[in-house]
C-alpha positions in Angstrom: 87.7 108.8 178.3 85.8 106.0 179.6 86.9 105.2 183.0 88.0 101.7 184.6 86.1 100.9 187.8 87.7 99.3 190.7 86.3 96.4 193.1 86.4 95.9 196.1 87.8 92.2 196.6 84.8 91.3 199.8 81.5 92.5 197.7 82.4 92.6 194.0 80.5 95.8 193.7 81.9 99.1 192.2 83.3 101.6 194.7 84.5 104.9 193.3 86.1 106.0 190.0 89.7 105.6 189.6 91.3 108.8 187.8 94.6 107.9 185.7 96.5 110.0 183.6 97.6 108.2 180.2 101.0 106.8 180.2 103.7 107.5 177.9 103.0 104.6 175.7 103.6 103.1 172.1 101.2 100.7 170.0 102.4 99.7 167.2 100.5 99.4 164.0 98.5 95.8 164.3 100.0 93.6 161.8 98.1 90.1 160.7 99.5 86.7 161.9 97.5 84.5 160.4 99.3 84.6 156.8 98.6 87.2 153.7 99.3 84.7 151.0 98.3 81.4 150.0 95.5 82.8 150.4 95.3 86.4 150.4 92.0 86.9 152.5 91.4 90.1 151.2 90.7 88.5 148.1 90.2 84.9 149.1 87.2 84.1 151.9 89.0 83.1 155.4 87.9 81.8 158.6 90.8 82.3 161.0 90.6 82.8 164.8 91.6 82.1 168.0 95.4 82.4 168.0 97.6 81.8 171.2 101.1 83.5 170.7 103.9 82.7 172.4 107.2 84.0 172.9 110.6 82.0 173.8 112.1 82.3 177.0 115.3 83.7 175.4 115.0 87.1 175.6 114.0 87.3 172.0 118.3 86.0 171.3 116.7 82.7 168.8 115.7 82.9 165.1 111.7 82.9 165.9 110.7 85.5 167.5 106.8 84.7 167.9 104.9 81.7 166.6 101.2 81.2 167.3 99.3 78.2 166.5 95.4 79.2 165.3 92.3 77.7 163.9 91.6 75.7 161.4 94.5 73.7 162.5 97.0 76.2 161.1 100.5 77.5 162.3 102.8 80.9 161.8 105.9 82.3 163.0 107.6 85.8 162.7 111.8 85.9 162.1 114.1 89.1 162.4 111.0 91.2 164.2 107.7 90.5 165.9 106.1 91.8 163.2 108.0 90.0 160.4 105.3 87.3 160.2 105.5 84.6 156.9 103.2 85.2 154.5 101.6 81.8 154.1 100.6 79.9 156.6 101.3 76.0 157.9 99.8 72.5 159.1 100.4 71.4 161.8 101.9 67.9 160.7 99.6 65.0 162.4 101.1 61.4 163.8 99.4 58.1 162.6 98.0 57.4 165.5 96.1 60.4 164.6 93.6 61.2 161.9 92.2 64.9 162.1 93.1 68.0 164.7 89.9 70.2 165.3 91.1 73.6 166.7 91.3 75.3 170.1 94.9 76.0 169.6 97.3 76.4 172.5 101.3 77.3 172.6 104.0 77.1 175.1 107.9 77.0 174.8 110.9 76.6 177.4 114.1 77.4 175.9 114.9 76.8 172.3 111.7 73.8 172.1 108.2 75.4 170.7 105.0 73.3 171.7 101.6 73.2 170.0 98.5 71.9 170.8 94.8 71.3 169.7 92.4 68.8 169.8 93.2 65.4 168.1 90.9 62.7 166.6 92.0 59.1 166.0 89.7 56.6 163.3 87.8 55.8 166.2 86.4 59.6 166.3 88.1 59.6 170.5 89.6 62.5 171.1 93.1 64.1 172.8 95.2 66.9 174.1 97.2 66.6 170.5 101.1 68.7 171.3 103.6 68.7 168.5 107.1 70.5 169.1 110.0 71.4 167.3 112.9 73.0 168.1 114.0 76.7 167.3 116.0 75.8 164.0 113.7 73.9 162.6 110.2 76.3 163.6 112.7 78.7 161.4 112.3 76.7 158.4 109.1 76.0 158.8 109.7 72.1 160.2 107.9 70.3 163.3 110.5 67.6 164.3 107.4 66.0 166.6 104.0 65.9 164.9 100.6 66.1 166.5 100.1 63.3 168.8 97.7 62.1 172.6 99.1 63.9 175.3 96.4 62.9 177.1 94.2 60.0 177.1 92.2 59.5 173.8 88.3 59.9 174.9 85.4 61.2 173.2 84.7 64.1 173.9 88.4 66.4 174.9 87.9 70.6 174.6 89.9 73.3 174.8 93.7 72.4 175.5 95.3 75.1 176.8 99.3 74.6 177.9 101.9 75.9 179.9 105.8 74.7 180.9 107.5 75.6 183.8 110.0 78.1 183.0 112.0 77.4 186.2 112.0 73.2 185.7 110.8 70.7 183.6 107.3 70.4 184.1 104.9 70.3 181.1 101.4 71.4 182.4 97.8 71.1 179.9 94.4 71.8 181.1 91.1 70.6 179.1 87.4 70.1 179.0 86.3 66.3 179.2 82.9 66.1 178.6 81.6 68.2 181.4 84.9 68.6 183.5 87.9 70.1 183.7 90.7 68.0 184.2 94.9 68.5 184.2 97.1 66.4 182.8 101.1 66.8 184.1 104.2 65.5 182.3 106.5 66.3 185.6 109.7 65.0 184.1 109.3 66.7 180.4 112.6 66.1 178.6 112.5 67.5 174.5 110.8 64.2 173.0 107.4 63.5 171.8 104.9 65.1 174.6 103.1 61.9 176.1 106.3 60.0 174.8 108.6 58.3 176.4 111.0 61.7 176.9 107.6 63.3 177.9 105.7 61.1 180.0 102.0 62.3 181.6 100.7 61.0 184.6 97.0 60.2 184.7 94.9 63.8 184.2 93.4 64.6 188.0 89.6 66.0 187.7 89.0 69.5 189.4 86.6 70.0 192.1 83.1 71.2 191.7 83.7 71.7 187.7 80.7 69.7 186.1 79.8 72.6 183.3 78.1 72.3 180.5 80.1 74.6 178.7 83.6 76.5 179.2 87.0 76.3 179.7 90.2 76.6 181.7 93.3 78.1 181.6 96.9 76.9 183.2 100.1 78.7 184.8 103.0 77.7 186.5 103.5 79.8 189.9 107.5 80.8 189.3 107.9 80.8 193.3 107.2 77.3 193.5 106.4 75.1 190.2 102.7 74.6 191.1 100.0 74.9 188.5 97.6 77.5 189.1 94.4 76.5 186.9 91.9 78.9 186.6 87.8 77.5 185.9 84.4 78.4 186.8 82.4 76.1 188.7 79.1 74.7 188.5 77.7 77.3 190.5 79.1 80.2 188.4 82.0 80.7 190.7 85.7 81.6 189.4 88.2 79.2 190.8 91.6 78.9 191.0 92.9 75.5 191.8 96.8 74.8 192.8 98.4 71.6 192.0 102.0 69.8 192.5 103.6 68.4 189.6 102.5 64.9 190.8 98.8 66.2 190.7 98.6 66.8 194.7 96.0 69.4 195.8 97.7 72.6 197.0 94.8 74.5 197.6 90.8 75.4 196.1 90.0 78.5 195.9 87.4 80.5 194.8 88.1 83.9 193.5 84.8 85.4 192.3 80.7 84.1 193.2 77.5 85.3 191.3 79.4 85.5 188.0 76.3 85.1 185.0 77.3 84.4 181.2 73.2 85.0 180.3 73.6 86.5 176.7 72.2 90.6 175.6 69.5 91.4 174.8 66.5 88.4 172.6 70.3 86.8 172.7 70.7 83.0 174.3 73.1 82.3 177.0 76.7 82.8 176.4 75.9 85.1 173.5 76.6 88.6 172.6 74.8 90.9 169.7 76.1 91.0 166.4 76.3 93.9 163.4 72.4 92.9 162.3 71.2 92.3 159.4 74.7 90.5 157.8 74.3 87.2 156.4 75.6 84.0 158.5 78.8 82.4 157.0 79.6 79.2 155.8 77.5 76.0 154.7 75.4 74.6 157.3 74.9 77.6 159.3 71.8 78.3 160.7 70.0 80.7 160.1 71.2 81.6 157.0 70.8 85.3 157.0 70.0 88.1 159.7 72.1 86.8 162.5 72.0 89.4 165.5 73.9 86.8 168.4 77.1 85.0 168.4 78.6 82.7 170.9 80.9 83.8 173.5 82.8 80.9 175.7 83.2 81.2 179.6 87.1 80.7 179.6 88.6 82.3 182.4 92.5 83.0 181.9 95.8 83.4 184.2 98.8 84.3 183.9 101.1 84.0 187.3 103.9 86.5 187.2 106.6 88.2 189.2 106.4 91.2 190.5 108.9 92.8 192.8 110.0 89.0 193.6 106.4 88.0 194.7 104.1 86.1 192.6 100.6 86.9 191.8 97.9 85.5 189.6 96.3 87.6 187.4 93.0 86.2 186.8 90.6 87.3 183.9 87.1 86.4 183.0 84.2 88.0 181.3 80.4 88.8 183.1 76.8 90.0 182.3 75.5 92.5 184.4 72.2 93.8 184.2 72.9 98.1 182.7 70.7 100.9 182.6 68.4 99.8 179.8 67.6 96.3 182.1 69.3 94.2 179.8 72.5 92.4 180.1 75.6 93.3 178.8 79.4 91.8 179.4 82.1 93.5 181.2 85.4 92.6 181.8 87.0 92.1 185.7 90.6 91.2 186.2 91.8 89.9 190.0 95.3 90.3 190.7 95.9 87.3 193.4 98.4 87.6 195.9 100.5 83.8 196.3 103.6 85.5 198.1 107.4 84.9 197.3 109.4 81.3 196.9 110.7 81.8 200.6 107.4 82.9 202.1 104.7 81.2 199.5 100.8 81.9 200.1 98.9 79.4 198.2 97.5 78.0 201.0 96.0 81.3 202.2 95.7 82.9 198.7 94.1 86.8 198.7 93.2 89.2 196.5 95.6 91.9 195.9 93.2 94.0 193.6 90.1 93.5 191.8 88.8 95.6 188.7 86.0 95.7 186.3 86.4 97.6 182.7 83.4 99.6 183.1 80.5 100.7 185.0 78.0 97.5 184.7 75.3 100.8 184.2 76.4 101.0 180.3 75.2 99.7 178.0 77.7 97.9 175.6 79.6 95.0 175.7 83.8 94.6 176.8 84.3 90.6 176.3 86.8 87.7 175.9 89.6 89.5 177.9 93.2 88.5 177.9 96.7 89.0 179.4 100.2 90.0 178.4 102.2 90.5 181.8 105.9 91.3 181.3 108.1 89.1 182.9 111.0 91.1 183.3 109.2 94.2 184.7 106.0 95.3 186.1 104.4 96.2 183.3 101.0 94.5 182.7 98.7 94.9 179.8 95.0 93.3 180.0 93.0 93.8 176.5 89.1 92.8 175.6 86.7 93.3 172.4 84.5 96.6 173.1 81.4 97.4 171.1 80.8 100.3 172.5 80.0 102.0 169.0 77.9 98.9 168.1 78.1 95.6 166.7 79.1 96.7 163.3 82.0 99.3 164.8 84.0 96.4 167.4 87.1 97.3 168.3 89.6 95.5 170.5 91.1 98.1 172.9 92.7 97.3 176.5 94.6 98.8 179.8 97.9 99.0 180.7 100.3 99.9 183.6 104.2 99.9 184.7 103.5 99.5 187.9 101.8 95.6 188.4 98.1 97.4 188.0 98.2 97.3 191.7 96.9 100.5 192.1 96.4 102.5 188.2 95.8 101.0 185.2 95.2 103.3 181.8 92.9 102.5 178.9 94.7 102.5 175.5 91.5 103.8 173.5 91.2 101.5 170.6 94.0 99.3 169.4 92.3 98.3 166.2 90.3 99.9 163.6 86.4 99.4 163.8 84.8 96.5 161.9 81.8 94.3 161.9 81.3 91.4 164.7 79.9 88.6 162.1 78.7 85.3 162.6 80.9 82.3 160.8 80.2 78.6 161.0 83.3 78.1 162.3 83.0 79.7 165.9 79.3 80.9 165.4 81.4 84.7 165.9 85.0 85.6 166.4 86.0 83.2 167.7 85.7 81.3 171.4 89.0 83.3 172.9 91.5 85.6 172.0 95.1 85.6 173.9 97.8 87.8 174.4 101.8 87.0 174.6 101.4 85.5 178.4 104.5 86.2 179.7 106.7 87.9 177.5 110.7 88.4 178.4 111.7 91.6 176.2 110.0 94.2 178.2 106.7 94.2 176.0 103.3 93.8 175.7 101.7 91.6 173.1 97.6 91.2 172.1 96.6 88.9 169.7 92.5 89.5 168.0 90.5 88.0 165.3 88.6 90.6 163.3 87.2 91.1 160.0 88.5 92.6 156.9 86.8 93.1 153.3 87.6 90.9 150.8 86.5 90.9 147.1 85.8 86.9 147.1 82.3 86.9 146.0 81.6 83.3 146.6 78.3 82.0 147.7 77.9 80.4 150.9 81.8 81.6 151.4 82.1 84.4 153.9 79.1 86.6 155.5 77.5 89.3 153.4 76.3 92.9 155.0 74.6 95.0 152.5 76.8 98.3 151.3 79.5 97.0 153.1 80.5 93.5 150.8 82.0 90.5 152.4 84.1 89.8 154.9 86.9 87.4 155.8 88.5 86.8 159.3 91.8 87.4 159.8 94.5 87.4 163.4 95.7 90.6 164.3 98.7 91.3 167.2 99.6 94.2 168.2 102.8 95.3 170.4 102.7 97.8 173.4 105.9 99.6 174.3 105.5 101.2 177.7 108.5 103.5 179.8 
């Protein structure tokens, strides 16, 4: 078993091994979200990736169980079961104010009402947080009652929406990337309507401190103890922050979490990229170079997920790093902080600290654990945290994770691999994967839930369709989920 380092929270450094036995836990057999018909990528060349699941607040009680928005501008839902996903997949439907969507898909829900998002382009090419949302009787039939439409204001260059609502109120919360900074945009008083509408009205987005990048992403979640958005970035200097807000935009408190953080890329790779299974064709038209691609990109985008444990709240914060291993080259491991922000009677987000800091492995070997993610159970203390592993190579990924029942406070206990192995490929798409993957972020039934893109083998022989490795054939891209029963 490869063993799970912990940190200590003043240096960052490794300190000793932590030994866990393996829990009494079920993983059910991975089932694909993003649609088997119409088309059937085993058959038909797909590009799909970068799914956000998410689960209604309902204790499972409404007709949709899970629906996850995912790129290319596509949406799907399961009924009766979390794994009783619709074979074809859907649109989401765009306004007229609008005329394209262009990915980085985001979800949220509060109640019966489902939100989507992804970036949206008007016919003057500005672009938008775009949220469409339908209700849990309609979702059913496959119906969005509010299309795609500006959330936030229409600029030119809007990346990587990512949304949350406040379970406990009425707050609708979405973080992006404009231009080179990261800015959050608030609907306080978020009645069912249009988001950005007149039922759903956003105040002006408020610019986070010290976040000129040139690249990345953030992530948003509302602190249950007292309604505050808890956005998680990296800086300028390569620091991870977390950044608390009000619902009218008011500072709470900046923090930074983790310093010295590097996303250089492995080995003759270029920054922000890891190795790929060599010598496989690149997919797509217009993707350069054509043919033995050995890098793909991988986006610094730093996720939290605030959640209650033992009627505290803490933010569990992930993000990816290189660290220089044992060969002297860089390789990416995963590190998870678990920040204490006390109870609703006694809150610390003024005087935020780390409860617990780990990384996946010893930054010594020499393989890759990337684009980590969160599930953390909101009616118990079970927390799962899940990441791509290439630990056999490139062309043997898997996507494995860690889990615990007890808030991973002290134990946490690697699940091996959740997938089967396959090749990481380059596609024109995402230049790889895919930018992110994302769990179920808080789910209510007692469960864990990880979401992947992966390849598959399909038959479609098309030129310039999807990638090529000799012996092997070609590949299509497909979402996976998986669900993680612990006791």
């Amino acid at each position: 078993m490869r063993t799970l380092f912990t940190l200590a929270a003043a240096t960052l450094a490794p300190l000793t091994l932590t030994s866990r036995s393996a829990e009494a836990r079920t993983i059910d057999s991975p089932v694909t979200i993003s649609g088997t018909t119409g088309p059937d990528p085993s058959s038909s060349c797909v590009y799909e990736s970068e799914a956000t699941p998410e689960a209604p607040f309902s204790l499972f009680s409404l007709s949709v169980k899970l629906f996850a928005p995912f790129s290319p501008q596509s949406v799907n839902y399961s009924t009766s079961s979390w794994n009783n996903w619709q074979g074809t997949k859907q649109s989401l439907p765009l306004s007229t104010s609008l005329s394209a969507s262009a990915g980085d898909p985001s979800a949220t829900s509060h109640g019966g009402y489902y939100y989507a998002s992804t970036i949206g382009i008007d016919s003057s090419n500005h672009r938008c947080i775009a949220i469409a949302a339908t209700t849990d009787t309609l979702l059913a039939t496959g119906s969005w009652q509010y299309p795609l439409a500006c959330f936030s204001p229409a600029d030119t260059s809007t990346d990587g929406p990512v949304l949350d609502y406040f379970q406990g109120g009425a707050s609708l919360w979405a973080t992006e990337r404009d231009g080179t900074n990261i800015k959050l945009t608030i609907a306080p008083n978020c009645s069912y309507g249009q988001p950005g509408g007149t039922a759903c009205p956003a105040n002006t987005p408020v610019t986070m401190p010290y976040s000129d990048i040139s690249a990345g992403q953030a992530t948003v979640s509302v602190n249950p103890c007292t309604g505050h958005g808890v956005v998680a970035y990296w800086d300028s200097s390569n620091r991870l922050r977390l950044n608390i807000r009000t619902s009218s935009g008011t500072q709470v408190k900046d923090w930074i979490v983790a310093s010295n953080l590097s996303h250089l890329g492995n080995y003759n790779c270029g920054n922000g990229q890891v190795r790929l299974c060599a010598g496989c064709e690149c997919a797509g038209d217009g993707c350069s170079p054509p043919t033995g691609v050995a890098c793909g990109r991988t986006l610094i985008k730093p996720q939290v997920v605030v959640g209650v444990e033992s009627n505290a709240c803490y933010a569990y914060v992930t993000t990816d790093t290189s660290l220089v291993a044992s060969d002297g080259h860089r390789y990416y491991k995963s590190l998870l902080y678990i920040v204490d922000l006390g109870t609703s009677a006694a809150p610390k987000e003024t005087t935020p600290s780390i409860k617990k800091a780990w990384q996946s492995t010893s930054s010594s070997y020499t393989w890759n654990q990337w684009q980590p993610t969160l599930s953390i159970s909101y009616s118990n203390p079970y927390v799962g945290w899940f990441a791509y592993s290439d630990v056999h190579g490139a062309c043997n990924t898997v996507f494995e994770g860690w889990t615990d029942t007890a808030s991973a406070f002290t134990n946490l206990s690697a699940t091996g691999a959740i997938s089967n192995q396959f090749p990481d490929l380059r596609y024109s798409d995402t230049a790889g994967l895919g930018d992110y993957v994302m769990g179920v972020r808080r789910p209510a039934d007692g469960k864990l839930y990880a979401s992947w893109s992966q390849t598959i083998p399909t038959s479609d022989s098309q030129n310039g369709g999807c990638p090529f490795c000799v012996a092997q054939g070609r590949y299509s891209k497909v979402v996976r989920m998986t669900r993680v029963s612990l006791p």
